[in-house]
C-alpha positions as CSV (number, residue, x, y, z in Angstrom):
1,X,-13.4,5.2,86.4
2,X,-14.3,3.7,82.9
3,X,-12.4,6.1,80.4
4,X,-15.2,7.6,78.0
5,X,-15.3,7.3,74.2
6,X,-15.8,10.5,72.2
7,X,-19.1,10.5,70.8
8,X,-19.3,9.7,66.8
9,X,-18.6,12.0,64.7
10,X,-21.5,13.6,62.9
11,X,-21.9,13.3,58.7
12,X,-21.0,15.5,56.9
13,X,-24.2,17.1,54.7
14,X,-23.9,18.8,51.6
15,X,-27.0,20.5,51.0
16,X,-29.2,17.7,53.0
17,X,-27.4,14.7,51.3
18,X,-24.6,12.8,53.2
19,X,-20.8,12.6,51.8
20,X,-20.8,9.8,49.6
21,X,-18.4,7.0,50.5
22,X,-14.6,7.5,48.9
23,X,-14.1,5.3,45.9
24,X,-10.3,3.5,46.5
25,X,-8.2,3.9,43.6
26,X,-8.6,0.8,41.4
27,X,-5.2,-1.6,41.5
28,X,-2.7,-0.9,38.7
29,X,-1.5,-4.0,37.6
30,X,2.5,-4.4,36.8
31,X,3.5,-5.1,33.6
32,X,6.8,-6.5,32.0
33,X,8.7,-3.5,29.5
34,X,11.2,-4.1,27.3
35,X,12.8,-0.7,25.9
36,X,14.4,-1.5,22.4
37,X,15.5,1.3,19.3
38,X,13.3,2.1,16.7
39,X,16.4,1.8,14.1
40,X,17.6,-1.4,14.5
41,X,15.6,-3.3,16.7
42,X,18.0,-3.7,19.6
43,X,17.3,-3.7,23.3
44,X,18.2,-0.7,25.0
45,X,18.6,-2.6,28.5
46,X,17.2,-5.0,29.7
47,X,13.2,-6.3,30.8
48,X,12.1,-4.2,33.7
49,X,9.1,-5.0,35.5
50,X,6.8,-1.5,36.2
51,X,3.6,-0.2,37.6
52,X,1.1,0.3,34.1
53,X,0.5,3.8,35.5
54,X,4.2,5.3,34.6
55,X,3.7,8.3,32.6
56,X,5.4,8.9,29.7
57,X,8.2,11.9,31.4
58,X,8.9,9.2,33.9
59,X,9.5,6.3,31.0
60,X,12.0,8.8,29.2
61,X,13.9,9.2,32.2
62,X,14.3,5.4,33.0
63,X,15.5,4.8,29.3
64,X,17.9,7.9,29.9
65,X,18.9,5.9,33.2
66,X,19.2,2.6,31.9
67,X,21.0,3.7,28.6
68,X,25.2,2.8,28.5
69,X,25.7,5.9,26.7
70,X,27.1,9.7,28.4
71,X,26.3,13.0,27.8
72,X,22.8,14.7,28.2
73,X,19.8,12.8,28.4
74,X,17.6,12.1,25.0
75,X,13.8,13.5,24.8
76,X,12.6,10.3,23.5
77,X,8.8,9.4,22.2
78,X,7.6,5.8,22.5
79,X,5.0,3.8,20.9
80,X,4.0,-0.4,21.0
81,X,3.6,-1.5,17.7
82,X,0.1,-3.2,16.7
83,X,-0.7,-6.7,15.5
84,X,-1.8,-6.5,11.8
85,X,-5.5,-7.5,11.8
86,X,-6.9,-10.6,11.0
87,X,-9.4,-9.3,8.1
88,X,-6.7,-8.2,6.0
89,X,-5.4,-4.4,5.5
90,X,-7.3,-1.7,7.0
91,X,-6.6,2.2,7.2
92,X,-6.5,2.0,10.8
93,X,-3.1,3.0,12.5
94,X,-0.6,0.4,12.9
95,X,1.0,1.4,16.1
96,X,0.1,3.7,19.3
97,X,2.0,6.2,20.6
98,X,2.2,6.3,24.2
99,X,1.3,10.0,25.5
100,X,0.0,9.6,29.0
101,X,1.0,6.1,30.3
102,X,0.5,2.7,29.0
103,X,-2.5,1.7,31.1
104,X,-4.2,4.9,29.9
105,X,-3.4,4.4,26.2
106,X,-3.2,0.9,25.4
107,X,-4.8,-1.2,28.7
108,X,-7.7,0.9,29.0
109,X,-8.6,1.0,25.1
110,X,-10.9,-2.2,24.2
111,X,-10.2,-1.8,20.6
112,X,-6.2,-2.9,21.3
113,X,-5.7,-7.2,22.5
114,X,-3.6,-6.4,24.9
115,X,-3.6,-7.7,28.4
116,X,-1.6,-7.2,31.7
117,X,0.1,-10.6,31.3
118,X,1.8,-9.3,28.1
119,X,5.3,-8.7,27.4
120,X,5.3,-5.1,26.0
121,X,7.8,-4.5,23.5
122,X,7.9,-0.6,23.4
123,X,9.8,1.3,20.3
124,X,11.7,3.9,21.7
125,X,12.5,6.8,18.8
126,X,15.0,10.0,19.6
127,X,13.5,12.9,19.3
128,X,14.9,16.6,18.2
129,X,16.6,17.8,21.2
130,X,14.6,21.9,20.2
131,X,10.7,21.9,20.0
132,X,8.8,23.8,17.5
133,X,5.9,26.3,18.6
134,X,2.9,25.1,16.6
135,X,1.3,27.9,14.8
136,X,-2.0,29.2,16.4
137,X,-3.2,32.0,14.2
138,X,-2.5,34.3,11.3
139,X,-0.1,37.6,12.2
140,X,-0.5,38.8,9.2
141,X,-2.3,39.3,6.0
142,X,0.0,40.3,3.2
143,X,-1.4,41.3,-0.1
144,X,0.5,42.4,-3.7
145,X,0.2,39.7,-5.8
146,X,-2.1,40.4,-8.4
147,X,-2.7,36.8,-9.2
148,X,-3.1,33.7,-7.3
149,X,0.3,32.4,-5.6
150,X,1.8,29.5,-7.0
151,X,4.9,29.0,-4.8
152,X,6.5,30.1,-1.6
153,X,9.8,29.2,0.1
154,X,11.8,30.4,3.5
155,X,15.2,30.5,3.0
156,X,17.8,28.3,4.4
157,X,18.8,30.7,7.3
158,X,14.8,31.6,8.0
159,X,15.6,35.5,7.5
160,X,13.9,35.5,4.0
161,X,10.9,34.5,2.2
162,X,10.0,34.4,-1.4
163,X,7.3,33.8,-3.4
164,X,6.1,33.6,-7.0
165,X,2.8,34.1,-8.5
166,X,0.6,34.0,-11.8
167,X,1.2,38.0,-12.1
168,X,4.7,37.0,-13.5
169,X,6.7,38.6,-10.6
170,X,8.3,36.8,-7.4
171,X,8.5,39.1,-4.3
172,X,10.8,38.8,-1.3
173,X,9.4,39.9,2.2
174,X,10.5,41.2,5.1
175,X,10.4,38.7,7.8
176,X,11.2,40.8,10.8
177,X,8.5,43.7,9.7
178,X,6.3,40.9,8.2
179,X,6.4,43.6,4.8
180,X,6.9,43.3,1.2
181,X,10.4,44.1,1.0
182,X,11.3,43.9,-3.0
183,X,9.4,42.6,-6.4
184,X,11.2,40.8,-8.9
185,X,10.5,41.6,-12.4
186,X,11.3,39.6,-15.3
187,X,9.7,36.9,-16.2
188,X,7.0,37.2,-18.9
189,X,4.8,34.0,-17.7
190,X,4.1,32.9,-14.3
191,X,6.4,32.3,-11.9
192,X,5.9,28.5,-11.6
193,X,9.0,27.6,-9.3
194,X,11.5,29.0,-6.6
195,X,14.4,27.8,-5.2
196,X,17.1,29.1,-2.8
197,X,21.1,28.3,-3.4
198,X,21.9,26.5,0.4
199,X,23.7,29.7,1.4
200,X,21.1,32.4,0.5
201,X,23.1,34.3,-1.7
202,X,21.1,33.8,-4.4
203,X,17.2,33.0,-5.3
204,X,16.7,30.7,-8.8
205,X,12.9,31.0,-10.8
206,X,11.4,29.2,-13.0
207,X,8.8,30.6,-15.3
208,X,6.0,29.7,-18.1
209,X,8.0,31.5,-20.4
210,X,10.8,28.7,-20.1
211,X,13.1,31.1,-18.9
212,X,15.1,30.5,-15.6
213,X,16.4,33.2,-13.3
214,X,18.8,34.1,-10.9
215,X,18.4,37.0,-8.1
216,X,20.4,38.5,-5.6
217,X,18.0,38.4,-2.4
218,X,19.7,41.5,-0.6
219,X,18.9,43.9,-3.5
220,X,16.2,42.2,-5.3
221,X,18.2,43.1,-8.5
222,X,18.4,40.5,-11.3
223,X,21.6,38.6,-11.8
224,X,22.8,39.0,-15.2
225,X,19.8,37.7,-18.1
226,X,17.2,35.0,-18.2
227,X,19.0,31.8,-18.9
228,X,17.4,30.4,-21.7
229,X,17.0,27.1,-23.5
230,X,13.8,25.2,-22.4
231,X,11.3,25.3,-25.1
232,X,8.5,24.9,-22.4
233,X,7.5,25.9,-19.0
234,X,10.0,25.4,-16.2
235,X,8.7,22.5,-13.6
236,X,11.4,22.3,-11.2
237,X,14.5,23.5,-9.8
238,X,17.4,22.5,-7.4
239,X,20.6,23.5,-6.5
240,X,23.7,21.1,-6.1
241,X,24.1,20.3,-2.2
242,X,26.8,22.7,-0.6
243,X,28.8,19.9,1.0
244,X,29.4,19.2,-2.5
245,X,30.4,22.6,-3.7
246,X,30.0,25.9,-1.1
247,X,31.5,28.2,-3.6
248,X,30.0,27.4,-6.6
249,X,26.9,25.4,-6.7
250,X,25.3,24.5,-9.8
251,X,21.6,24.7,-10.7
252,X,19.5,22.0,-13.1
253,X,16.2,22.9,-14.2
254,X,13.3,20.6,-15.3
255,X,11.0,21.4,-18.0
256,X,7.6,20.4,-20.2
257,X,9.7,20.0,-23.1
258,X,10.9,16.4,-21.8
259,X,14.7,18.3,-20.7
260,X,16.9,18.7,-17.7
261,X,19.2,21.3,-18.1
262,X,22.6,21.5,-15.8
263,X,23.3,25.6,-15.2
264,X,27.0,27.1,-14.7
265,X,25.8,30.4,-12.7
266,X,29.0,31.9,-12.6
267,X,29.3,31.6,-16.4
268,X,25.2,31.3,-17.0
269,X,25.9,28.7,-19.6
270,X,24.2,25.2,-19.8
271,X,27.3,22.4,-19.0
272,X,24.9,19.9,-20.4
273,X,21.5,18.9,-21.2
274,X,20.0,15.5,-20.2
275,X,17.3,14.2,-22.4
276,X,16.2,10.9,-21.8
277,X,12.4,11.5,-20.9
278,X,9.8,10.5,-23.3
279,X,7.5,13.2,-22.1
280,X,7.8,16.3,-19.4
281,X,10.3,16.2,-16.4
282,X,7.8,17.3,-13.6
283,X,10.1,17.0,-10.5
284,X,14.2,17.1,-10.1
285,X,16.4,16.3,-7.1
286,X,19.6,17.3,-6.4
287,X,20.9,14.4,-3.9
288,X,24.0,14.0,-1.9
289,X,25.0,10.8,-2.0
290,X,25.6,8.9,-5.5
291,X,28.7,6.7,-6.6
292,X,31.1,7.6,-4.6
293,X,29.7,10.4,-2.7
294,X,29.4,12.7,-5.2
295,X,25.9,13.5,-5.6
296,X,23.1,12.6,-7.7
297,X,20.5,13.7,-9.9
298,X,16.3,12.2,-10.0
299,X,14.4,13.0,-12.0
300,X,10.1,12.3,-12.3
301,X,8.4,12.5,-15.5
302,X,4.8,11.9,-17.6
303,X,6.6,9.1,-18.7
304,X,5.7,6.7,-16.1
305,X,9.9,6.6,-15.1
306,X,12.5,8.0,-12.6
307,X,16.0,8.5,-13.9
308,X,18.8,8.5,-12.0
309,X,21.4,10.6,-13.5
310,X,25.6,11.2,-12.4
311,X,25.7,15.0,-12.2
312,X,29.4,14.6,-13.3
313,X,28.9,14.5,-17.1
314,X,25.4,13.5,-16.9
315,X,25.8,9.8,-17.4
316,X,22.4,7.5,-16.4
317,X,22.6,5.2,-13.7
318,X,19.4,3.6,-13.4
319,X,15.9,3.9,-15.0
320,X,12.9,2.9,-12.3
321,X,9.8,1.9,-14.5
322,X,7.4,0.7,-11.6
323,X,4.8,3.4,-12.0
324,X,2.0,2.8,-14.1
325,X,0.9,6.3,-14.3
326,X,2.7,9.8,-14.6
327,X,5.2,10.1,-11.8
328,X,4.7,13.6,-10.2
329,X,6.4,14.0,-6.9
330,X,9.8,13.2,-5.8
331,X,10.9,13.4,-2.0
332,X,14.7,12.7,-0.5
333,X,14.9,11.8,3.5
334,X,18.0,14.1,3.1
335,X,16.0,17.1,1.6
336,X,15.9,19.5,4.9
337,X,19.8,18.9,5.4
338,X,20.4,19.3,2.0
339,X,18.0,22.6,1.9
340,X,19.3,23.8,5.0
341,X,23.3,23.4,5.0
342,X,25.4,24.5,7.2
343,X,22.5,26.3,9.3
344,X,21.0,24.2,12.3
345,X,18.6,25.1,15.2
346,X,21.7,26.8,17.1
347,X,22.0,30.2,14.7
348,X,25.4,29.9,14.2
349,X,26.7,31.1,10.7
350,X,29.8,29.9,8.9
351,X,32.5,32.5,8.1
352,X,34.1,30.7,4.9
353,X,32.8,28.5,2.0
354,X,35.1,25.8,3.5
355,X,33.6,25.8,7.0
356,X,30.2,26.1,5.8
357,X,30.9,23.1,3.4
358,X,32.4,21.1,6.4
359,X,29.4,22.1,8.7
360,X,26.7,21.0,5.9
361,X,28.9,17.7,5.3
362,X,28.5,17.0,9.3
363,X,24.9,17.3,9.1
364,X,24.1,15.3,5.7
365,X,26.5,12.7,7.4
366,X,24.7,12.6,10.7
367,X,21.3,11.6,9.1
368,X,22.5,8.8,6.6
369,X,24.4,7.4,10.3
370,X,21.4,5.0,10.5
371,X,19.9,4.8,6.8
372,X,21.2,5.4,3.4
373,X,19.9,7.7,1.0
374,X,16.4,7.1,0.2
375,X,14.0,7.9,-2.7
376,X,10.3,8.2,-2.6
377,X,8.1,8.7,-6.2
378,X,4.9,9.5,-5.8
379,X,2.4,9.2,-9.4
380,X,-1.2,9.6,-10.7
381,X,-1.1,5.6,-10.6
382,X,-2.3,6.5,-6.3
383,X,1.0,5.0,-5.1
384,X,4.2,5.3,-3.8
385,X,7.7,3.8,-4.1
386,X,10.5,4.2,-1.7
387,X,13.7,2.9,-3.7
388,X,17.7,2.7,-2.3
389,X,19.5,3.6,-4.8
390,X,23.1,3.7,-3.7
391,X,24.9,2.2,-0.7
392,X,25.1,3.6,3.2
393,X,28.2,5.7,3.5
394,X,28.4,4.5,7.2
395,X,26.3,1.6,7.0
396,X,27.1,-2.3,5.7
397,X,27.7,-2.6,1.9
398,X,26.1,-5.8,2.5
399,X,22.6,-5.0,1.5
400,X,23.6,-2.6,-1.2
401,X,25.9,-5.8,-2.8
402,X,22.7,-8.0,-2.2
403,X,20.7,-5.6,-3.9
404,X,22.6,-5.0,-7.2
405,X,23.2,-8.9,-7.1
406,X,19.7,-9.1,-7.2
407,X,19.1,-6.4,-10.3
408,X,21.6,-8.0,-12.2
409,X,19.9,-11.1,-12.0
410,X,16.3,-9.1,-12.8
411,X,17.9,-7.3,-15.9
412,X,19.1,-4.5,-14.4
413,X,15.9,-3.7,-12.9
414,X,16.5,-2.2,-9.3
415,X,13.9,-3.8,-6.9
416,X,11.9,-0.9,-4.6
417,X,12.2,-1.4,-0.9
418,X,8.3,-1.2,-0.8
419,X,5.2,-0.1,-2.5
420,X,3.2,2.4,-0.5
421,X,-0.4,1.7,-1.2
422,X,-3.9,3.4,0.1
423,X,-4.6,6.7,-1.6
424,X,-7.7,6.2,-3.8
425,X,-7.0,9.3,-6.0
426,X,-3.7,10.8,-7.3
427,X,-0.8,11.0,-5.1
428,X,-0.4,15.3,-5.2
429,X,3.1,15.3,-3.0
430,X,5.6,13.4,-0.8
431,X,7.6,14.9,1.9
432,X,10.2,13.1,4.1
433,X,9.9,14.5,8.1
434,X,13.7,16.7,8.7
435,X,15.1,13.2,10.5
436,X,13.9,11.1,7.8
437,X,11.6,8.8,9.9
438,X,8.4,9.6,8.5
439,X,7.2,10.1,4.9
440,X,4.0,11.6,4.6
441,X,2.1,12.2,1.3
442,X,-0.6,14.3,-0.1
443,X,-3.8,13.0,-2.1
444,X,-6.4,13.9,-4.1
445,X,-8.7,11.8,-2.2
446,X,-8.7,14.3,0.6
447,X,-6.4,12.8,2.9
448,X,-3.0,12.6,4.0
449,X,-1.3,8.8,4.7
450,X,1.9,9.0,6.9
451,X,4.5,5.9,6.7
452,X,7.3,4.3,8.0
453,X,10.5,6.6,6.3
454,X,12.7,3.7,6.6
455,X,10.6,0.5,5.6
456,X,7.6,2.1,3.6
457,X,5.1,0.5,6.4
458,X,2.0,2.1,6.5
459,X,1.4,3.8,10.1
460,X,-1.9,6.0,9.9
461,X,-4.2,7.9,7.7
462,X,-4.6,11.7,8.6
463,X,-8.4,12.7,7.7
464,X,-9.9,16.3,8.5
465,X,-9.6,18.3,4.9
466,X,-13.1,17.7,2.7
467,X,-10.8,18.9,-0.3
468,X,-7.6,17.7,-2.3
469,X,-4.6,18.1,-0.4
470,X,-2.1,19.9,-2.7
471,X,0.8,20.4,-0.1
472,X,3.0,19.5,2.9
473,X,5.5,20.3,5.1
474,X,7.5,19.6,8.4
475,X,8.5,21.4,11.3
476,X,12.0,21.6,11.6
477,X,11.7,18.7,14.8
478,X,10.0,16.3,13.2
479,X,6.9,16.7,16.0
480,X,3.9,18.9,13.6
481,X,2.8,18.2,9.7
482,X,1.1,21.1,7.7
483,X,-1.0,20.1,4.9
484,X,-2.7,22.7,2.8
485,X,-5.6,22.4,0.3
486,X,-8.3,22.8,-1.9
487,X,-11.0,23.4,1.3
488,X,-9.1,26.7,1.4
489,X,-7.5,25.5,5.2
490,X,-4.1,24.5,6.3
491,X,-4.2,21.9,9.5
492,X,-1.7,21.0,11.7
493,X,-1.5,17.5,12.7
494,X,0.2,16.2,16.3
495,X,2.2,12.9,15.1
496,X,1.3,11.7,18.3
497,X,-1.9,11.3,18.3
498,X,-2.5,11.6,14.8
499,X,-4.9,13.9,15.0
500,X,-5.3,17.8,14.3
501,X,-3.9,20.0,16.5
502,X,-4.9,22.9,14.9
503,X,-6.9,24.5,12.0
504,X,-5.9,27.6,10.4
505,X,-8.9,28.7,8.8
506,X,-8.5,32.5,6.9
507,X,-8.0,31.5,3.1
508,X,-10.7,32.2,0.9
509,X,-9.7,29.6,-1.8
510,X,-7.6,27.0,-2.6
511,X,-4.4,26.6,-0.7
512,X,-1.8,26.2,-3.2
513,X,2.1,26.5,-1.3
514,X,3.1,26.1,2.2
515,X,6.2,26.3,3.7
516,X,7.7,25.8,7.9
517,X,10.5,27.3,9.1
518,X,11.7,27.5,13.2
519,X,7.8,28.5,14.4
520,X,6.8,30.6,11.0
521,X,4.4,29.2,8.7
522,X,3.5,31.1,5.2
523,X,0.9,30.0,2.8
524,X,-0.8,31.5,-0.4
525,X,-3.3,30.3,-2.6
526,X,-6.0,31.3,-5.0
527,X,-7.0,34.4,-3.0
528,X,-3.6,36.2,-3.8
529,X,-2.7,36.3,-0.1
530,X,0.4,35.3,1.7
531,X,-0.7,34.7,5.3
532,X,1.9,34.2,8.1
């Protein structure tokens, strides 16, 4: 007997339509990758061929496969750097970050000329091996002030924050309780600048009243007098790195009156004045590097220069005259080391001034391992300058000899890396990203322009604020910018995709300070407020 087929099986209806027919997947095509570092150029292993449809996790564990070197594997983010376009320079972004998979982000975009039969050269750049919470929302409210806030700072360790104001006092707060812990009375102007000594043991301020003064943050008493000497307003402030001194750091001050002033605060004397400027100091640097290792002072004034001072006697090195405009912001790629110290992501605190000055000399040497010391100026002229001033410490002394070959030659005249251009209004502040990869600066012009920390190239504009942009600042991983300003919001930008990852909305005027530290974020403005 004939064996009987089973009758067809019957449709499937939903709702009195028939299951439409499954769509099969369309065919990923495979693409030819080759993996170099973003540093220096070089391949990390060799040309692999891959499906397009990798996703990112899975490319960070190949390069972490592939890679010669030991030890735990390296979060790593990658991105294909775009051709420059053909009608000249544009504000567009100059490379694209890969976040899903390269056929999601760069095959399947019709604005980027890239095909399947290309060779795709992907940048490969280590990332922080911690990852910062982004802030979502406002904890707390705290008010005080009786005057709009002018400046706010964490301390190195994160366990203290500080903040000066128009009502002439600074005030520490309580960062466990989120409450005002002490008020610092003294100053007879407002308190226009605050900075912490690397170790926290003591908090510097810089007032209208030209006076600068030094606190001890556990008490909140005053250390000794107002050290006095400016005959204007203070602008600035910064401490000598503690890899250069742990026990005894010194202080220099920047004022209006054209003066930098290098403070003794164990004897509260001035060791020496530096007067070079034409016209107000309005930004001063304390760097680590200089000739022979031994530091370095910049200095940005309304006289269209930067000076480059020895802190050791206060000799000038150099005198950068690019700017056509006041210069008004100053920014090291060494600045979070140098702010932070001996204190890192792993809480551990140093018991002596020698270990703590050992620790801090690991960390400021672990950043220059792949780039010198760098400078950028930022001026009312609507650009920026990243200079080298002084040779890599670990580096080849090649370029550094090429370089002062060079500015003999010119005069003298030390050449800038590059010339950051694209803001159409004032430049309002520079900040280098903690691992010294990114610069990102602050405009007028409402938006925020981030570049390349080691070669000045341009990479993308940041655009969401419909005011001037007055500050910035990093997480500590390199991964979130904050940008506060005039449209009385702070936003949080994702550095990769460029975009804003979140508004913080709450102000109810100007944002005028903003400072990051391990997932806290403080601001205060115009509406006397510090919001956390």
């Amino acid at each position: 007997m004939a064996a009987l087929l089973p009758p067809p099986k019957r449709a499937k209806l939903y709702h009195g339509i028939p299951e439409p027919a499954k769509i099969a997947p369309a065919p990923v095509p495979n693409i030819v990758v080759q993996f170099v570092a973003e540093d220096d150029g070089k391949s990390l292993a060799p040309a692999v061929q891959l499906p397009a449809n990798v996703s990112r996790e899975d490319l960070e564990l190949l390069v972490n496969r592939l890679s010669t070197k030991d030890g735990d594997p390296t979060p790593f983010s990658f991105y294909i750097a775009l051709p420059p376009p053909k009608d000249g320079p544009s504000s567009a972004p100059t490379r694209v970050t890969i976040s899903k998979s390269i056929d999601a982000d760069v095959l399947s975009n019709p604005n980027y000329d890239f095909t399947a039969e290309d060779k795709f050269t992907v940048y490969c750049s280590p990332q922080a091996v911690f990852k910062v919470r982004p802030a979502t929302r406002c904890s707390s409210s705290l008010s005080g002030h009786s005057a709009p806030i002018l400046c706010a700072a964490f301390s190195p360790t994160g366990a203290h924050l500080a903040t000066g104001s128009g009502d002439c006092t600074a005030r520490l707060w309580d960062l466990a309780s989120e409450t005002p812990s002490h008020t610092l009375a003294g100053h007879r102007g407002w308190v226009l600048c605050l900075e912490w000594e690397g170790r926290a043991r003591r908090l510097a301020t810089g007032g209208h009243d030209g006076h600068v003064r030094l606190w001890d943050p556990a008490t909140g008493a005053p250390v000794g007098d107002a050290m006095r000497g400016h005959a204007k307003w203070v602008t600035s402030l910064a401490w000598e790195p503690i890899h250069l001194d742990a026990a005894n750091p010194r202080l220099a001050s920047a004022s209006k009156d054209g003066t930098v002033r290098v403070w003794n605060p164990a004897t509260r004397r001035v060791e020496y004045c530096l007067g070079g400027h034409a016209a107000s100091v309005n930004c001063v640097k304390w760097g680590g590097g200089g000739v022979g290792g031994k530091g370095a002072l910049f200095t940005a004034s309304s006289d269209r220069t930067v000076k480059v001072w020895d802190p050791n006697g206060g000799k000038l090195l150099h005198t950068l005259k690019d700017h056509a405009h006041w210069v008004t912001t100053l920014a090291l790629n060494t600045d979070f080391v140098l702010r932070t110290g001996p204190y890192d992501h792993t809480s551990k605190k140093p018991s002596s001034d020698e270990e703590a000055q050992s620790l801090a000399l690991a960390r400021y040497n672990a950043v220059l391992s792949t780039s010198p010391e760098l400078l950028v100026s930022g001026s009312d002229d609507h650009t920026l300058f990243l200079w080298s001033l002084f040779p890599s410490r670990t580096g080849s002394s090649a370029l550094s000899e090429q370089a002062r070959d060079e500015a003999t030659e010119r005069g003298g005249k030390l050449k800038p890396i590059g010339r950051l251009t694209g803001h159409q209004k004032q430049v309002a502040h520079v900040a280098f990203s903690p691992d010294g990869r990114w610069a990102a600066s602050a405009s007028w012009d409402s938006s925020v322009r981030v570049w390349d920390g080691r070669t000045g190239k341009f990479v993308a504009t940041l655009r969401g604020h419909v005011g001037a942009v007055y500050r910035l600042t990093w997480s500590a991983d390199s991964r979130l910018l904050v940008s506060a300003s005039k449209d009385s919001t702070l936003k949080v930008w994702d550095l990769k995709t460029y975009k804003i990852k979140t508004d913080l909305p709450g102000h109810t005027d100007e944002v005028y300070c903003v400072d990051f530290v391990a997932d806290k974020l403080v601001s205060g403005g115009r509406d006397r407020l510090v919001k956390m």
